[in-house]
C-alpha positions as CSV (number, residue, x, y, z in Angstrom):
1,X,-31.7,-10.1,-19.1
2,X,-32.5,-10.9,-15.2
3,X,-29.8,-10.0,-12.5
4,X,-27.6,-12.7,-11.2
5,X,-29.0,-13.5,-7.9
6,X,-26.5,-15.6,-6.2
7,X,-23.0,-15.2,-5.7
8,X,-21.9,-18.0,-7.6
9,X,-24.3,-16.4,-10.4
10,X,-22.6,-13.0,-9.7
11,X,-18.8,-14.5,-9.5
12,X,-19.4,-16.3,-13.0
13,X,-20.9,-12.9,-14.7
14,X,-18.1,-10.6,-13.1
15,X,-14.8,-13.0,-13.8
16,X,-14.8,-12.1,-17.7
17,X,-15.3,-8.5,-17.2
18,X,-12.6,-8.7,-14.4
19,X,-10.3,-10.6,-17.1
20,X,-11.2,-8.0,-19.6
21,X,-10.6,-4.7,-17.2
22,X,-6.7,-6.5,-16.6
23,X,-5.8,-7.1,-20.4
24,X,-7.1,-4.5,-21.8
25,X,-4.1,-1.9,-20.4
26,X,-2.0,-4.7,-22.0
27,X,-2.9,-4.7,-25.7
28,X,-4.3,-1.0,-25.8
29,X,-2.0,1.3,-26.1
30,X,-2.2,5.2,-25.6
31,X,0.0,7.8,-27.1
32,X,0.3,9.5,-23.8
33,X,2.6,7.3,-21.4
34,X,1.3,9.2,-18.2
35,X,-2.6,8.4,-19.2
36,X,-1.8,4.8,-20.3
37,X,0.2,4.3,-16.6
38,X,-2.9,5.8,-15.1
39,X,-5.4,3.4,-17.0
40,X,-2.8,0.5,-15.8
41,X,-2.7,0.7,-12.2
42,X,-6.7,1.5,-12.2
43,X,-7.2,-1.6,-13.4
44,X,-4.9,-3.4,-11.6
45,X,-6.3,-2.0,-8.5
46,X,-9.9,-2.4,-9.2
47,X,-8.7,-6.1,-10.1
48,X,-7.5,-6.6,-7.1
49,X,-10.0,-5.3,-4.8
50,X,-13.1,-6.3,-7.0
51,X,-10.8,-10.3,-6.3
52,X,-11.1,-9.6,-2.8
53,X,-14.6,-8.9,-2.8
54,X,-16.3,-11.1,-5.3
55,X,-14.2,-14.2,-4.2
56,X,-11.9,-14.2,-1.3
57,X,-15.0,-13.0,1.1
58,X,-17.0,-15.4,0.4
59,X,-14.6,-18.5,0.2
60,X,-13.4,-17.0,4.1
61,X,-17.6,-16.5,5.3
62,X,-16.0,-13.2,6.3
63,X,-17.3,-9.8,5.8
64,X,-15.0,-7.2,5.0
65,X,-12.9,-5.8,7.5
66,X,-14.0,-2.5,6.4
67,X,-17.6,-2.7,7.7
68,X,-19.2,-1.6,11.3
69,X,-18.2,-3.1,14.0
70,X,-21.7,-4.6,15.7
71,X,-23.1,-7.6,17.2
72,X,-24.3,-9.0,13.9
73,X,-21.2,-7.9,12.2
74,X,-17.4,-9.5,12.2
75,X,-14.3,-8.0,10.9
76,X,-11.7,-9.7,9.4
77,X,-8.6,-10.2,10.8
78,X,-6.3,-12.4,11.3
79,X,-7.5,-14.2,14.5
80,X,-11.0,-14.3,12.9
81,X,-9.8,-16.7,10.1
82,X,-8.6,-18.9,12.9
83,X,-10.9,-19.3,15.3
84,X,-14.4,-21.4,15.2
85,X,-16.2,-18.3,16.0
86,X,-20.5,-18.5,15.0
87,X,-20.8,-15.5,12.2
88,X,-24.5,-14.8,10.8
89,X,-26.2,-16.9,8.3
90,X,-26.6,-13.9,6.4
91,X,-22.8,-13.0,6.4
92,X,-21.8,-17.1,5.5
93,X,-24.5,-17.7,3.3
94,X,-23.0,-18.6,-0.2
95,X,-26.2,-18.2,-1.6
96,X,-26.6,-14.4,-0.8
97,X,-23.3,-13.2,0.6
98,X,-22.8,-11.0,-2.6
99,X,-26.8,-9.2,-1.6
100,X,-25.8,-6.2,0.0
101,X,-28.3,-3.8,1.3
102,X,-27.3,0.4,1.1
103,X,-25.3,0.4,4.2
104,X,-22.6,-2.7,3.0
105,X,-22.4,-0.6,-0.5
106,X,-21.9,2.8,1.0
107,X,-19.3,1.0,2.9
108,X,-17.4,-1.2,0.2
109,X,-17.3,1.7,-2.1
110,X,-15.8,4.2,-0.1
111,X,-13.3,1.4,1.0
112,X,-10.0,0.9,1.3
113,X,-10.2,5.2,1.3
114,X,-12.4,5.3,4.6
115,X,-13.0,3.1,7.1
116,X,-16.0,3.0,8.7
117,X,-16.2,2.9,12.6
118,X,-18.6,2.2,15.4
119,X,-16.6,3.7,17.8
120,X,-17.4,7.4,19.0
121,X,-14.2,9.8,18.2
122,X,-13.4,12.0,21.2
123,X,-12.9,14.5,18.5
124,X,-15.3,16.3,16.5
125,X,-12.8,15.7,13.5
126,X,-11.8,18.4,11.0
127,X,-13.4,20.8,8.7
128,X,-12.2,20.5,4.8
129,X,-10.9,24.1,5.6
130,X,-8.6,22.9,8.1
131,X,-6.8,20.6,5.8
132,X,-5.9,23.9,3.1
133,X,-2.6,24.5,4.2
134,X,-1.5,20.9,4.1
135,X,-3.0,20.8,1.0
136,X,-1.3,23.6,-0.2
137,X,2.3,22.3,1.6
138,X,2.4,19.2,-0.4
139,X,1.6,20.7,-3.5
140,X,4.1,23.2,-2.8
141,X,6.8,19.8,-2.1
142,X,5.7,18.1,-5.1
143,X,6.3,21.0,-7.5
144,X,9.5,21.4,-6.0
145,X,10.3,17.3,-6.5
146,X,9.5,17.6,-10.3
147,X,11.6,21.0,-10.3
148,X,14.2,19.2,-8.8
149,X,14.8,15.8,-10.9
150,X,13.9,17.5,-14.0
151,X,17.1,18.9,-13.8
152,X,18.9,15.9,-14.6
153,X,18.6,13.5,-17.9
154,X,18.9,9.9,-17.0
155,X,22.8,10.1,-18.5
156,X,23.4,12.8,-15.9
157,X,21.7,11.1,-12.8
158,X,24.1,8.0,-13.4
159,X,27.0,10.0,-14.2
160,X,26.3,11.7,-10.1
161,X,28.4,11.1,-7.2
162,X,26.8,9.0,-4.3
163,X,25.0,11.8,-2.0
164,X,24.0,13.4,-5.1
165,X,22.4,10.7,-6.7
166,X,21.0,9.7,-2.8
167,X,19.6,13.3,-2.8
168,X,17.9,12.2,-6.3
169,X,16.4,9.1,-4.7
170,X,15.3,11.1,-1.9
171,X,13.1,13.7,-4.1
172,X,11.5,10.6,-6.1
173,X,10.7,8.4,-2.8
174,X,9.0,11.9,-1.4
175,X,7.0,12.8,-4.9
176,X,5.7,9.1,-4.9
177,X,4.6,9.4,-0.9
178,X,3.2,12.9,-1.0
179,X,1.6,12.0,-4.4
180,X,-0.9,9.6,-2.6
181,X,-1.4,11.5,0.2
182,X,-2.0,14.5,-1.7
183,X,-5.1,11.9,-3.5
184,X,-6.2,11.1,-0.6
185,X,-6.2,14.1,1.2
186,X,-7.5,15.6,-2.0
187,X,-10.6,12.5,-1.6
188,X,-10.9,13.4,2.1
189,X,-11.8,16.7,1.5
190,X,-14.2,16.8,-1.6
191,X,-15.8,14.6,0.4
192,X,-16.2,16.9,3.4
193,X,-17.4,19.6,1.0
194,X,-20.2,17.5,-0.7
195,X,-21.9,16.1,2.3
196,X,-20.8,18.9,5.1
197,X,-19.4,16.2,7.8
198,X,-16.7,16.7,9.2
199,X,-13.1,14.2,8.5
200,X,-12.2,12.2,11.1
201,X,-8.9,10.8,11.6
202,X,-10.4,7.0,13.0
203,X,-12.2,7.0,9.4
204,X,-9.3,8.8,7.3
205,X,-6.6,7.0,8.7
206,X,-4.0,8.3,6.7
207,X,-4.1,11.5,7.5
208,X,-2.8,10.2,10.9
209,X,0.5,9.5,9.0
210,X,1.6,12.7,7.4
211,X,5.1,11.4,6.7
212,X,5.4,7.6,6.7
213,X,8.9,7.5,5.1
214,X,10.5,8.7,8.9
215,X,10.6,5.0,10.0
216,X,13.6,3.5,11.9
217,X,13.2,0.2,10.4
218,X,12.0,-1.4,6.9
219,X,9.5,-3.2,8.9
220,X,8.2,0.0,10.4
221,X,8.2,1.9,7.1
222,X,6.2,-0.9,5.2
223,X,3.5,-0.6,8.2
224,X,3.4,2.7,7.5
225,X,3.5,2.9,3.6
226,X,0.6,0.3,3.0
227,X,-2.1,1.5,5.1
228,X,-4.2,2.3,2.5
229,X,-3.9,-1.4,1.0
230,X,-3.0,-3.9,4.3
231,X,-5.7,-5.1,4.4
232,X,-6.1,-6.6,0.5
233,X,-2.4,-7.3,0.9
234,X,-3.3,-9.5,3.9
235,X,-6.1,-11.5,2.5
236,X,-4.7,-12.0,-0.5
237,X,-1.5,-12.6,0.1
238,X,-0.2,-13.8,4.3
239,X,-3.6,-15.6,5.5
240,X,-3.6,-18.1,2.3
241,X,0.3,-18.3,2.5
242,X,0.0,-18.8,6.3
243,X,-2.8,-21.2,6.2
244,X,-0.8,-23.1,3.2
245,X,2.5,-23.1,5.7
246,X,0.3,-24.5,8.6
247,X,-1.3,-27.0,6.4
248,X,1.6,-28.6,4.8
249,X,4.6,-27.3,6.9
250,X,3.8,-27.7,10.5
251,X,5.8,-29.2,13.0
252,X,5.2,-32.6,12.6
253,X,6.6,-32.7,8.9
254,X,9.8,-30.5,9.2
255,X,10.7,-30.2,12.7
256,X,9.5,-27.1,15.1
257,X,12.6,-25.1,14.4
258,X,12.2,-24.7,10.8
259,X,8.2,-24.7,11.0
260,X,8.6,-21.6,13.1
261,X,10.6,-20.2,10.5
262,X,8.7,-20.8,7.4
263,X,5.5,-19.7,9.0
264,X,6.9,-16.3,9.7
265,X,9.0,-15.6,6.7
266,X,6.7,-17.4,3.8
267,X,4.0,-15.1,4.4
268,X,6.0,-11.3,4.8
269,X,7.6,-12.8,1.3
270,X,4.3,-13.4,-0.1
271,X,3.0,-9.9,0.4
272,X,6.1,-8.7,-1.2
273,X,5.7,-11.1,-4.2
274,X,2.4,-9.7,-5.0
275,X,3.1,-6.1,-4.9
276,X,6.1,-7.2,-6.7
277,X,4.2,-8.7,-9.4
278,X,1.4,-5.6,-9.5
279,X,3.9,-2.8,-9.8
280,X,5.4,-5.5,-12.7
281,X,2.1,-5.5,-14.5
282,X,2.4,-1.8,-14.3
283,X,6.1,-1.3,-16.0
284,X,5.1,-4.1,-18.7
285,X,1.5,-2.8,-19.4
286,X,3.6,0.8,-19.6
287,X,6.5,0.3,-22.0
288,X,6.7,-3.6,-22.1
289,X,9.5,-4.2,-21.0
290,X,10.9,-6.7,-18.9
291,X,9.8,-6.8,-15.3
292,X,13.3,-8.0,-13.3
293,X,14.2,-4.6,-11.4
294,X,10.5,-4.6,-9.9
295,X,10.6,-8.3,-8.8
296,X,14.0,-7.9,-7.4
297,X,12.8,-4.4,-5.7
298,X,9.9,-5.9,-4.0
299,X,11.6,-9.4,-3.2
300,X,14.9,-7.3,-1.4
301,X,11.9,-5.3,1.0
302,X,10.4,-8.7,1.6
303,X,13.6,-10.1,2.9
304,X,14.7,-6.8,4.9
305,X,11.7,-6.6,7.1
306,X,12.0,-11.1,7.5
307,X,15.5,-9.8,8.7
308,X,14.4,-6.8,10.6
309,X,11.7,-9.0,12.8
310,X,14.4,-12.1,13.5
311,X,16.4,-8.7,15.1
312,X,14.1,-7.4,17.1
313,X,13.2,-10.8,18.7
314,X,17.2,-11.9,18.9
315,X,19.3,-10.7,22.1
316,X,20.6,-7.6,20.6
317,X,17.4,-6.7,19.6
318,X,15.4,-6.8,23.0
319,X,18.8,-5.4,24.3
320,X,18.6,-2.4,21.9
321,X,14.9,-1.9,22.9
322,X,15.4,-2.0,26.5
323,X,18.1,0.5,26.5
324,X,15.8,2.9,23.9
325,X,12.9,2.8,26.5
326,X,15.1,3.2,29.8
327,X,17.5,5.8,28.1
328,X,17.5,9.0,28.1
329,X,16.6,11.9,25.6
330,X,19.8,11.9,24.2
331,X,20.3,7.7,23.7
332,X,16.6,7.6,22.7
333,X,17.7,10.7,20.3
334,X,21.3,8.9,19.0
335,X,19.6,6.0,18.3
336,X,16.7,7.4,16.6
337,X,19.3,10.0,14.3
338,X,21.3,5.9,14.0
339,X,18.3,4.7,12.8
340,X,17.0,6.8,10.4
341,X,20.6,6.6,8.7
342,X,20.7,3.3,8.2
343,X,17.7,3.5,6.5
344,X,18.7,6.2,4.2
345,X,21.3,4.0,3.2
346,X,18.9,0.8,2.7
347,X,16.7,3.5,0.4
348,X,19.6,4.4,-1.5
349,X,21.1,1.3,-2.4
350,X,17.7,-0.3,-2.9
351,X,15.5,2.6,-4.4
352,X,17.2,2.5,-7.7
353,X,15.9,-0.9,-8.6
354,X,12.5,0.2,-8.7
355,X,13.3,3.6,-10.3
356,X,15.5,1.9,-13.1
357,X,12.4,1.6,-15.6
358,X,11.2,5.3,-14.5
359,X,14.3,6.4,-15.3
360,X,14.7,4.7,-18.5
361,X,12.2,6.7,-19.8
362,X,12.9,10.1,-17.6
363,X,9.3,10.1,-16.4
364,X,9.8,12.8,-14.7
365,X,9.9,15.1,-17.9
366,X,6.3,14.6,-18.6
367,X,5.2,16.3,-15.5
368,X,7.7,19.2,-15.9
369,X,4.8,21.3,-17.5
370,X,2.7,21.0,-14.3
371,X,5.7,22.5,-12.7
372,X,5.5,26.2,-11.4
373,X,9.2,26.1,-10.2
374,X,9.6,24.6,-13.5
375,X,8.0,27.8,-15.7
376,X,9.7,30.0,-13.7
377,X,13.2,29.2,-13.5
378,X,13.7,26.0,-16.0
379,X,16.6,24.2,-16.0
380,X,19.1,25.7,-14.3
């Protein structure tokens, strides 16, 4: 059987396969829940980025963001989907966009981990070796987080007082953070030891962010949470959104006020609807069960960091960042501590919506054997 040799070709053979990949988590079932999560968001992630590059690239003309920066090459972004600029017949051509040559695969498949960058670091980067004792420290903070929730039964954790169950809500938002970092830090290095290059922090980007939960904001801590995945939440989600809001919601059909509105709120809420609906697919493929905690999670984020951005660009807002930049070390340092325990609050209120499903189940058990705190002490 011959290759496909056009996109269209390639889109047509890849769609079942894509189709297949998604289902299959939901009418396979595995006897172990942790393995049978795993095979779910796999294919829900691979579904989503083999969407973005086998059909939102080429309906855009637009190469992935992800790519070298050159003179023959554009990135995506935001401003590129607007403007008229004159991209390559090789990059546009919906005959051939799919035909990549060895650089554009090395590139695609070690994307969204690294990103690829023209620019010249200042910095020879870091040796695999210097990355052992974070390593080590976030394994050392992950046994501890298993340690530490496997102490309570689901009865027990609703049966705590506030900061107690807050402290709970605290050690699963940390395991789930560090858990990813520790993969991709994991990635990062195996990588440096396989090909003896050195990791550089404009490629690895998240190792810039050790700790992305110490945000001030909701905004702030989404920005920080989905590097790894912006960009796929972007195309997918706020440039169609944005484009649809411009097209059928501009100024001239509801008034400038409300345009303004729509056009900055619609597609924030659209980000959030899709990771509501992937981290759904993930609970449902899991244990089948209905999906209303995730979608009211994801949809409660959405509307905190609408509400955050209408804040920082009202009165009190510009008046609150004026006196954080002119204060000083001790406003900048009360407002920071201010900050940080609102957001506590917003996590705790919010947190056990997404957790309720988890709990259900006391996931947390099945990873109690991996637990060196755990064989040691037990439950105490």
């Amino acid at each position: 059987m011959p290759f496909p040799r056009t996109t269209l070709a390639k889109q047509i053979v890849a769609s079942p396969l894509l189709f297949a990949m998604v289902y299959q988590p939901l009418f396979v079932t595995c006897p172990f829940k942790l393995l049978h999560m795993a095979m779910a968001v796999t294919a829900i992630a691979v579904f989503t980025r083999m969407i973005d590059l086998y059909y939102v690239q080429p309906w855009t003309g637009i190469p992935s963001r992800y790519c070298v920066r050159s003179v023959d090459k554009t990135a995506r972004s935001k401003k590129d989907l607007d403007d008229d600029k004159q991209i390559s017949s090789r990059s546009t051509s919906a005959d051939n966009f799919l035909m990549w040559d060895m650089e554009r695969f090395r590139i695609e498949m070690w994307a969204p981990l690294r990103k690829f960058s023209a620019k010249k670091s200042a910095s020879q980067g870091l040796r695999w070796q210097d990355l052992i004792l974070l390593n080590l420290t976030y394994n050392f903070v992950l046994d501890f987080c298993i340690f530490f929730m496997c102490q309570f039964t689901a009865k027990e954790m609703d049966a705590l007082t506030l900061p107690q169950y807050a402290m709970c809500m605290m050690a699963v938002g940390t395991f789930i953070m560090l858990q990813i970092l520790w993969v991709y830090l994991t990635v990062a290095m195996i990588y440096s030891m396989s090909t003896g290059r050195r990791i550089k922090t404009s490629e690895w980007t998240m190792l810039e962010n050790k700790f992305p939960c110490f945000a001030l904001t909701p905004a702030e801590f989404w920005v920080n949470w989905q590097t790894l995945f912006r960009y796929l939440w972007v195309d997918l989600a706020f440039l169609p959104t944005r484009r649809l809001c411009e097209k059928y919601l501009g100024p001239e059909r509801v008034g400038f006020r409300i345009s303004n509105m729509v056009r900055q709120a619609m597609p924030i809420l659209s980000v959030f609807a899709l990771s509501a609906i992937l981290h759904a697919y993930i609970v449902y493929a899991t244990w089948r069960e209905p999906i209303w905690s995730q979608l009211f999670y994801f949809m409660t984020q959405g509307v905190a960091v609408v509400v955050t951005k209408v804040v920082e660009r009202s009165a009190p807002g510009a008046m609150i960042k004026d006196t954080y930049n002119k204060g000083g070390p001790m406003i900048r340092f009360c407002l920071q501590v201010l900050g940080f325990l609102i957001m506590v609050c917003h996590h705790t209120l919010t947190l056990p919506f997404f957790m309720e499903p988890y709990k259900r189940h006391e996931m947390w058990f099945d990873l109690r054997q991996k637990s060196t705190f755990w064989w040691i002490y037990g439950k105490l």
